[in-house]
SEPA-427419 format. One record per residue (C-alpha): x, y, z. Coordinates in steps of 0.25 Angstrom, whole numbers, plus 2048, in hexadecimal, padded with zeros to 3 digits. Example, Ala and Ser with C-alpha at 12.3 -4.5 7.8 and 13.67 -1.06 7.14 Angstrom:
2
- 831, 7EE, 81F
- 837, 7FC, 81D
END
This chain:
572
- 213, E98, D7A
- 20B, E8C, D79
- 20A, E87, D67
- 1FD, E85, D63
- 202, E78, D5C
- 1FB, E77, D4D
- 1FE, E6B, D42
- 1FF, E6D, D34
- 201, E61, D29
- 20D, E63, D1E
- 205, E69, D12
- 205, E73, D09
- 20E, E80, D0D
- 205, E8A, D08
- 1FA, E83, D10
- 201, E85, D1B
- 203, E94, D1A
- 1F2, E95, D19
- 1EF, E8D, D23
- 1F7, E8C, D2F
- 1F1, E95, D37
- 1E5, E8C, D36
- 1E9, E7F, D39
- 1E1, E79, D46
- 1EB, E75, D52
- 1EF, E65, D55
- 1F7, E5F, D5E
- 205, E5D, D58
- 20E, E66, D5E
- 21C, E69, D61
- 225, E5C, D65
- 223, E5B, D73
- 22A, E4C, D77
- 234, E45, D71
- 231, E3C, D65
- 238, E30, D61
- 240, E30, D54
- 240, E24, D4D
- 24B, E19, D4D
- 25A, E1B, D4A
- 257, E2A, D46
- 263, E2E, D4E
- 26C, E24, D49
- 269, E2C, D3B
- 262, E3A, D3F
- 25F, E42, D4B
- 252, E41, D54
- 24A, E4D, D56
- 242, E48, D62
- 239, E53, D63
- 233, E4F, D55
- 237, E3F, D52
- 23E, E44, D45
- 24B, E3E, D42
- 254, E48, D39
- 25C, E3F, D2F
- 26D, E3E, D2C
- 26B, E42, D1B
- 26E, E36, D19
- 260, E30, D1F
- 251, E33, D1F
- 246, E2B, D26
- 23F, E2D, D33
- 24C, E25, D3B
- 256, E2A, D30
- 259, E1C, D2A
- 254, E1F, D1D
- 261, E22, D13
- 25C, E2D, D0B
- 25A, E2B, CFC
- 263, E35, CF8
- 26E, E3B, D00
- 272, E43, CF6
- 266, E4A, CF3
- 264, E4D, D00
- 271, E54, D03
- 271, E5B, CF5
- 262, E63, CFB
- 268, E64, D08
- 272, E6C, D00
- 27F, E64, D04
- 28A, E62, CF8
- 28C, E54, CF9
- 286, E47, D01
- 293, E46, D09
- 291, E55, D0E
- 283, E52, D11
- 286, E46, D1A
- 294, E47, D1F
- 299, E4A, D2E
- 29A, E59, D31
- 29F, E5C, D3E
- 29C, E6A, D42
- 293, E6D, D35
- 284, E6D, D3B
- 27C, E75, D44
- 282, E7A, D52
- 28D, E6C, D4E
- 281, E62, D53
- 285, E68, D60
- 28F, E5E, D61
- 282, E54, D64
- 283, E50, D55
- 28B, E4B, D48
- 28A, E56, D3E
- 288, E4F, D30
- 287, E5B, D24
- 280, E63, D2F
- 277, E5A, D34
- 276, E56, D42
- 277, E48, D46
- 273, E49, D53
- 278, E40, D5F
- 26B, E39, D65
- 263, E40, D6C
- 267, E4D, D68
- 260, E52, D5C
- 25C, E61, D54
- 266, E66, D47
- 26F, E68, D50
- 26F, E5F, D5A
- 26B, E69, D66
- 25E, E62, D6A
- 25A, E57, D72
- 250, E54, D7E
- 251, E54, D8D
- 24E, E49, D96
- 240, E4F, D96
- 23E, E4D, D86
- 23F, E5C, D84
- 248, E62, D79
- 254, E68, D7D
- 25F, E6E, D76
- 26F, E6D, D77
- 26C, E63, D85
- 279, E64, D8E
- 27E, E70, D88
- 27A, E7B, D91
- 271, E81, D87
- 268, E8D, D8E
- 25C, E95, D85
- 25F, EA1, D82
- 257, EA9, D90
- 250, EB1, D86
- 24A, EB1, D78
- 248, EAE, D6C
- 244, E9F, D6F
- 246, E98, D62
- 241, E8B, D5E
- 249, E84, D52
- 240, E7A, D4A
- 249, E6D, D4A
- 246, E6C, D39
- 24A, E5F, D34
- 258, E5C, D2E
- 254, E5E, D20
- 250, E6C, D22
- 25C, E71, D29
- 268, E69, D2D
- 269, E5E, D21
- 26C, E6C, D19
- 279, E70, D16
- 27C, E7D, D1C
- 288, E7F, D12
- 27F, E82, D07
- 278, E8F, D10
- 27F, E9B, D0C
- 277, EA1, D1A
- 276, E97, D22
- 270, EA0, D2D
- 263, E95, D32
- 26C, E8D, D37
- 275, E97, D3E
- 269, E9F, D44
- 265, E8F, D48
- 271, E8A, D51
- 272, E9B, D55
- 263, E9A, D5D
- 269, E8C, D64
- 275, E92, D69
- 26E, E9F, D6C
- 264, E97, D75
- 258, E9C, D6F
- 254, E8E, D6A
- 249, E89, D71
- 243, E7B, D70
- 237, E7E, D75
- 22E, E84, D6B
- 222, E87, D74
- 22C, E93, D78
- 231, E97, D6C
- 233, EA5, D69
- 235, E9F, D5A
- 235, E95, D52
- 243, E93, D48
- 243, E8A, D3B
- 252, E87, D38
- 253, E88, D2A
- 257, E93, D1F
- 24C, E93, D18
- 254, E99, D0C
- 25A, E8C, D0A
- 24D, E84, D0C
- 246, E86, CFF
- 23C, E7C, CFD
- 23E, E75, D0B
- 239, E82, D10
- 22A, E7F, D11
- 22D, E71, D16
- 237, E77, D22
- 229, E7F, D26
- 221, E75, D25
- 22A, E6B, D2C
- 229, E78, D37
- 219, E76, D38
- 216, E69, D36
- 221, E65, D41
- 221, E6F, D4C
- 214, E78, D51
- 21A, E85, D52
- 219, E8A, D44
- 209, E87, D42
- 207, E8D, D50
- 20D, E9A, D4D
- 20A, E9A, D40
- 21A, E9B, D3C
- 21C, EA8, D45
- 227, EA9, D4C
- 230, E9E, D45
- 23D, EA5, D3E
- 241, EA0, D2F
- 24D, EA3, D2A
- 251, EA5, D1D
- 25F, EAA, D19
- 259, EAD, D09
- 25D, EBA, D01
- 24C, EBC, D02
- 24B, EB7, D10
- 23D, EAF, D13
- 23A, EB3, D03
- 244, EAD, CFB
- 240, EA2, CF1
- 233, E9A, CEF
- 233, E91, CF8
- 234, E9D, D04
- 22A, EA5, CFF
- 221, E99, CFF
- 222, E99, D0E
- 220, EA7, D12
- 210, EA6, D15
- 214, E9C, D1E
- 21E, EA2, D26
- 216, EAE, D26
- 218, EB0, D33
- 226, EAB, D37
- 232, EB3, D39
- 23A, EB2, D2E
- 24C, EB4, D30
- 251, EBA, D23
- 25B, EC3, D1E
- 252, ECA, D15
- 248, ED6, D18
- 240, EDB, D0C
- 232, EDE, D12
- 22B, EDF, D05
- 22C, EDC, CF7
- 238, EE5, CF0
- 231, EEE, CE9
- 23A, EEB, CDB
- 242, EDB, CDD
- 237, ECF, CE0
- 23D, ECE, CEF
- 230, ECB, CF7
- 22F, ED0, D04
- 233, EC6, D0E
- 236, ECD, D1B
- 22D, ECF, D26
- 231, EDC, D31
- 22D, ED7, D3E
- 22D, EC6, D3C
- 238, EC4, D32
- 246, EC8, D37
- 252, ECB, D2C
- 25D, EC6, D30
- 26C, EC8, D2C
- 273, EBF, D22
- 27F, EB8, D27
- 287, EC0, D1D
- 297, EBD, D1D
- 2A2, EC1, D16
- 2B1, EC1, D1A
- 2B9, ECA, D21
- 2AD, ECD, D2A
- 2B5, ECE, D35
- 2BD, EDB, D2F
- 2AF, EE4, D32
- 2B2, EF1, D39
- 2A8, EEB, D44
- 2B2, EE2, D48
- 2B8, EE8, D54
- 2C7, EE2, D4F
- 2C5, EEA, D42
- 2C9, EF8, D43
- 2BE, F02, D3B
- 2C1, F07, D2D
- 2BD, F14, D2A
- 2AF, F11, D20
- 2B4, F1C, D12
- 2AA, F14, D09
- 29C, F1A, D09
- 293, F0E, D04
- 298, F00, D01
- 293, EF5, CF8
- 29A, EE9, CF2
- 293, EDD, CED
- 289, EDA, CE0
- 282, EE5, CDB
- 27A, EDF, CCF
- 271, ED3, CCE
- 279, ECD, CC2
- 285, ECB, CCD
- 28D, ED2, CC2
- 295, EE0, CC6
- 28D, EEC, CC2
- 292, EF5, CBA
- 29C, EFF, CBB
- 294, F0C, CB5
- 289, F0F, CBF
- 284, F1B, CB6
- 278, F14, CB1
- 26F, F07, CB4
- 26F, EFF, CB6
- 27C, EFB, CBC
- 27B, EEA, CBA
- 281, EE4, CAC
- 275, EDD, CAB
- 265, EDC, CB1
- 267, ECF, CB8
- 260, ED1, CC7
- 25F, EE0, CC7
- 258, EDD, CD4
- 263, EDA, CDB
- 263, EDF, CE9
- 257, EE8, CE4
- 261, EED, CDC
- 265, EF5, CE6
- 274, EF3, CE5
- 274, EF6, CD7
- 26D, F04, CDA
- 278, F06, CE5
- 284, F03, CDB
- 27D, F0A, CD1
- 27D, F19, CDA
- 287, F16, CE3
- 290, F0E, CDD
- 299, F1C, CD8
- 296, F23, CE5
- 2A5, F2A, CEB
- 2A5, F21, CFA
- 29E, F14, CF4
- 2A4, F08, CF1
- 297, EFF, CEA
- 2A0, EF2, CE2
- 29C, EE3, CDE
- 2A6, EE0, CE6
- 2B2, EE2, CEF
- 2BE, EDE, CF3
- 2BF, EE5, D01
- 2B1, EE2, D06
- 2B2, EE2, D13
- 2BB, EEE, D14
- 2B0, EF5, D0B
- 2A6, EF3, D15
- 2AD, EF6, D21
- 2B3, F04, D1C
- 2A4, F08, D15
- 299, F11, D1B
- 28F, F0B, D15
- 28C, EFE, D0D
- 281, EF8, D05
- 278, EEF, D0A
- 26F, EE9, CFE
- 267, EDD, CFC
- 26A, ED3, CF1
- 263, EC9, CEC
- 25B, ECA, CF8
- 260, ECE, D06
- 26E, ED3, D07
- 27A, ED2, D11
- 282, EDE, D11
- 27A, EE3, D19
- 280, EDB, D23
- 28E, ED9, D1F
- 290, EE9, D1D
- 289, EEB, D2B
- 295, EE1, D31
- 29F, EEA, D2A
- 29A, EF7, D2F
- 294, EFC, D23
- 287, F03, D24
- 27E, EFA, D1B
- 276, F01, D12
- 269, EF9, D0F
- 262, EFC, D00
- 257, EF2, CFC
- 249, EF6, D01
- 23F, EEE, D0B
- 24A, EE5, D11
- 24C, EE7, D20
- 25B, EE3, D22
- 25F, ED8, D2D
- 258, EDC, D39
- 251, EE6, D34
- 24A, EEB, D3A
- 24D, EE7, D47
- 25A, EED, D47
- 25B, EFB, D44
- 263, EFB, D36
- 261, F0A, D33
- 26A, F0C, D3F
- 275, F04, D36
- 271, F04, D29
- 26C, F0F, D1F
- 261, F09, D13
- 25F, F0D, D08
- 253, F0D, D00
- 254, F0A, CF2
- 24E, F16, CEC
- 258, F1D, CF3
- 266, F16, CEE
- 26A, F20, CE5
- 269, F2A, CF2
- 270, F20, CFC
- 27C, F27, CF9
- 275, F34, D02
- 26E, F2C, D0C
- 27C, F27, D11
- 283, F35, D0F
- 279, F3A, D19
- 27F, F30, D25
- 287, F38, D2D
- 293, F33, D34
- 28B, F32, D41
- 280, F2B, D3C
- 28A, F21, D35
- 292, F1F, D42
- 284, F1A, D4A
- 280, F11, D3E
- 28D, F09, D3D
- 28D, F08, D4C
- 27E, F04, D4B
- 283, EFB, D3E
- 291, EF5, D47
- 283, EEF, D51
- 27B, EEB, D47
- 285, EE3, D3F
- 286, ED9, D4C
- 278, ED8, D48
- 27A, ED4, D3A
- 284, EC9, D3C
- 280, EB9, D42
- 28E, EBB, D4C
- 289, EB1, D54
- 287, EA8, D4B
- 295, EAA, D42
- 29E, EB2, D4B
- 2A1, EC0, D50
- 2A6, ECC, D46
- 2A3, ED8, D4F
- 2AA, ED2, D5C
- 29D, ED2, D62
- 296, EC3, D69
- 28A, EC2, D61
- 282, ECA, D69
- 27B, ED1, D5F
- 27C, ECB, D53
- 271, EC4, D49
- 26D, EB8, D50
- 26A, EC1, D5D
- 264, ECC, D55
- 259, EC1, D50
- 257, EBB, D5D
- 256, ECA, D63
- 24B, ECD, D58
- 243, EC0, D5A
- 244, EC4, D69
- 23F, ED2, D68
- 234, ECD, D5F
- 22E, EC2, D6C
- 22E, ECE, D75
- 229, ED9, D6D
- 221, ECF, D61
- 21C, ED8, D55
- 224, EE3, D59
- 22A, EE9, D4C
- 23A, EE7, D4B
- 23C, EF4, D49
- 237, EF7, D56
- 23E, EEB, D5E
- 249, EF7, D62
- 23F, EFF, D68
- 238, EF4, D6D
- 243, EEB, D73
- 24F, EF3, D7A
- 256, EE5, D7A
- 255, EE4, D6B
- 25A, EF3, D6B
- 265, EF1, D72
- 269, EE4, D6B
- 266, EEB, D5D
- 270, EF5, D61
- 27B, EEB, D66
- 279, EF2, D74
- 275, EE6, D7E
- 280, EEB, D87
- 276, EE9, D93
- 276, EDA, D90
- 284, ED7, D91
- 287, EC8, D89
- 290, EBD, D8E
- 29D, EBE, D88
- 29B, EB8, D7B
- 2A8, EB6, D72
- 2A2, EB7, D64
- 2AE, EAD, D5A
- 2AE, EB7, D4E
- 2AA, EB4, D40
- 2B6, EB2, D36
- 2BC, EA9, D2B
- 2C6, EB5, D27
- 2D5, EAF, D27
- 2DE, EBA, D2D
- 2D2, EC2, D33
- 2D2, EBA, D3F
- 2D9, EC6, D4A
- 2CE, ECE, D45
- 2C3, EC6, D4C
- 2BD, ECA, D58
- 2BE, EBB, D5B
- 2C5, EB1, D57
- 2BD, EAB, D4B
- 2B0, EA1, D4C
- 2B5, E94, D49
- 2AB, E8E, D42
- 2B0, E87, D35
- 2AE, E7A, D38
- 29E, E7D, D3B
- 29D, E83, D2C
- 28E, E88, D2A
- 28B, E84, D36
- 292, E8D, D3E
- 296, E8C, D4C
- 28C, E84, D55
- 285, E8D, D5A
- 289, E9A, D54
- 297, EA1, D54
- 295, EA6, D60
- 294, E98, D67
- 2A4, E96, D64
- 2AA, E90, D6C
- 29E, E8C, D75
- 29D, E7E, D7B
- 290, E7C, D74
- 286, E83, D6D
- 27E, E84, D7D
- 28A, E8B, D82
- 28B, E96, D76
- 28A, EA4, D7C
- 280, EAE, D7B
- 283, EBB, D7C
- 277, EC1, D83
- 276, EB5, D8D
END
């Protein structure tokens, strides 16, 4: 597809919304030749030679990084960093894709060797002038789509943060994943679309300059108009959370936004706005963790327990964060009013009929967790404060989930099938939910949870942090949104609920069932930090300590790779 270039000066943001449809063409367009940095930015900085911007070492600014920047300590304090000596120190190991061993990693940034540039060091350009990415290596495109373009955002936006302070660091995972996968392309005239490597959970007020940077730099956004470029933000409220997200939302109007949360329209009775979008956004799962995971009954080493527990909850019930209390006879069942709302106040409603039930077990907390989920039926699935994650941490343990709060589609939903896994429940019918699951046969339950032991590939980033189920990857969360974004080029406003009828691929990937396509032998290192669990790994454990937050280059399943080029790739 040829661009349509179109410019657009840095102005006011809401402007922007109004008019960008309007604005006449010009002749900038998208970096087509090498342009010179200025010099001695390398001795301080990296060259991006498709734009002639030098991205700074912290401790410089200035167009050739010579400047010393007025205060250090400010800086690394807003990039979220401790201390000054964390923000600046050596860190071998600790940034994106380890610099690809073409850098020297300081507090996540890449200094790149010259020549080399990009955050992490994968870019250069061929004797022709043209970009090229991880030169020398063997790197292949991946032979079919999605064909992703990854804007190269300054430093300040991505890389000069510290990734200890995210509690999800997903964008840059989901980043390094797309490299390795071979679906980055660096030509964005062929670009299925368009990714801006941020969370923009974390962004707050930098979010409207990270657009506009987008915009004013690159002509893709103007040309489309925003479509077809994916934002993630990892937020309990998705694309909606806070001011400063909310302010964008006309803008991005038409872009594809990567969230964990679904509410399709305003809740009815909490002030959650509705966010998510059927058919252009895509709910993704939450990277939940928690220890022990490898003790699920899906891991083939781990021999079954009968499930004697009906329904199973255990976690905070009221929006005071206090225990509720003991005699449910009355409400309401929280010591005080604080955030009735909490989670729609659905979990209250669950303790509050259930909580008594012969075959439930609904606490505040528990001792034997994982052995609760993994010997129960069923188990709730609720939101909080916003999205929620059991549903996906009960789904890797074999428990059906049971999702409560209404108008939220559940990770992807509804491209997946989740009423072949799941059972929701409305809310006007918790005090009856005791009868809807009574009337679940055996047989009915046998097919969910062998519906549910597929479906929990699909729920969990194994590619990115390392087997559970003893499976390659195949089917897990990062191939499950590039199979979406590719059922959406060949079938475009199809809606998702009809990509199984419409795609026998996606069906059969769905359902874990690509048996037709056999993969290359792919050994999938297992996720784990479990001292004295290790015989019960499918494979040995990732050994990825040393790489922190930033996992292992490329992904778990490049362990043990040469380089991030060579990482396989199970359908290829």
């Amino acid at each position: 597809m040829a661009w349509r270039a179109r410019c657009l000066g840095v102005g006011r943001a809401l402007a922007f919304a109004l008019v960008v449809l309007l604005l006449e063409p010009c002749t900038s367009g998208a970096p087509t030749a090498a342009k010179p940095c200025a010099p001695g930015c390398t001795e301080r900085g990296v060259c991006n030679p498709e734009l002639g911007r030098c991205d700074c070492h912290r401790n410089f600014t200035g167009d050739s990084c010579s400047e010393p920047i007025k205060s250090l300590s400010r800086s690394c304090k807003h990039h979220g960093f401790p201390s000054v000596e964390d923000c600046v120190q050596l860190t071998p190991y600790r940034c994106l894709n380890n610099c690809n061993e073409r850098g020297t990693c300081y507090g996540g940034w890449c200094h790149c060797q010259e020549g080399y540039y990009g955050a992490d060091c994968s870019l250069s350009l061929d004797s022709q002038g043209r970009p090229e990415q991880l030169a020398g290596m063997g790197f292949k495109p991946a032979p079919e789509g999605p064909r992703i373009y990854i804007y190269e955002l300054p430093a300040r936006f991505t890389t000069h943060k510290d990734l200890n302070k995210f509690d999800r660091p997903l964008f840059a995972h989901i980043w390094k994943r797309i490299v390795s996968s071979g679906h980055r392309t660096l030509d964005p005239d062929e670009a299925d679309y368009f990714y801006i490597p941020v969370d923009f959970r974390y962004m707050f007020s930098e979010a409207m300059l990270v657009l506009q940077y987008v915009w004013t730099t690159w002509p893709h956004w103007n040309a489309t108009g925003g479509a077809r470029h994916l934002l993630l933000s990892t937020s309990d409220l998705g694309g909606c959370e806070g001011k400063q997200l909310m302010r964008i939302r006309n803008i991005t109007a038409q872009s594809i936004w990567v969230t964990p949360w679904g509410l399709t329209r305003k809740h009815p009775r909490v002030w959650w706005p509705g966010c998510h979008r059927p058919g252009l956004d895509i709910v993704i799962p939450i990277p939940a963790q928690t220890n022990q995971m490898l003790m699920t009954p899906l891991n083939p080493k781990i021999k079954p327990q009968e499930r004697n527990i009906t329904f199973y909850f255990a976690g905070k019930i009221c929006g005071d964060n206090k225990d509720p209390r003991e005699d449910t006879s009355a409400w309401p069942i929280c010591q005080t009013p604080t955030n009735p709302l909490y989670s729609a106040g659905q979990r209250q409603q669950v303790y509050f009929h259930h909580s008594k039930r012969p075959g439930y077990k609904i606490v505040p907390r528990s001792r034997s967790y994982v052995q609760d989920m993994s010997t129960s039926k069923f188990c709730l699935a609720p939101t909080g404060g916003g999205h929620g994650k059991r549903q996906v941490l009960v789904a890797r343990f074999g428990c059906i989930p049971v999702p409560i709060t209404d108008f939220v589609l559940q990770p992807f939903e509804p491209e997946l099938d989740w009423e072949a896994f799941s059972v929701t429940v409305k809310e006007a019918d918790v005090p009856q939910m005791h009868e809807t699951l009574a009337a679940i046969d055996d047989d009915r339950l046998k097919k969910m949870q062998k519906a549910l032991a597929c479906a929990s590939k699909h729920l969990w980033w194994s590619s990115l942090w390392g087997g559970i189920f003893g499976d390659d990857g195949r089917y897990d969360a990062f191939a499950t949104l590039m199979e979406i974004l590719r059922v959406r080029l060949r079938h475009p406003g199809a809606p998702p609920e009809k990509y199984r009828q419409l795609d026998e691929r996606f069906r059969k990937f769905a359902d874990c069932e690509l048996d037709d396509e056999p993969p290359r032998n792919v050994t999938l290192c297992s996720y784990g930090y479990d001292r004295g669990l290790e015989s019960y790994a499918p494979t040995p454990y990732c050994q990825w300590n040393r790489y922190g937050k930033y996992g292992i280059p490329g992904g778990a399943i490049c362990e043990g790779a040469k380089n991030i080029a060579e990482c396989p790739r199970p359908w290829q």
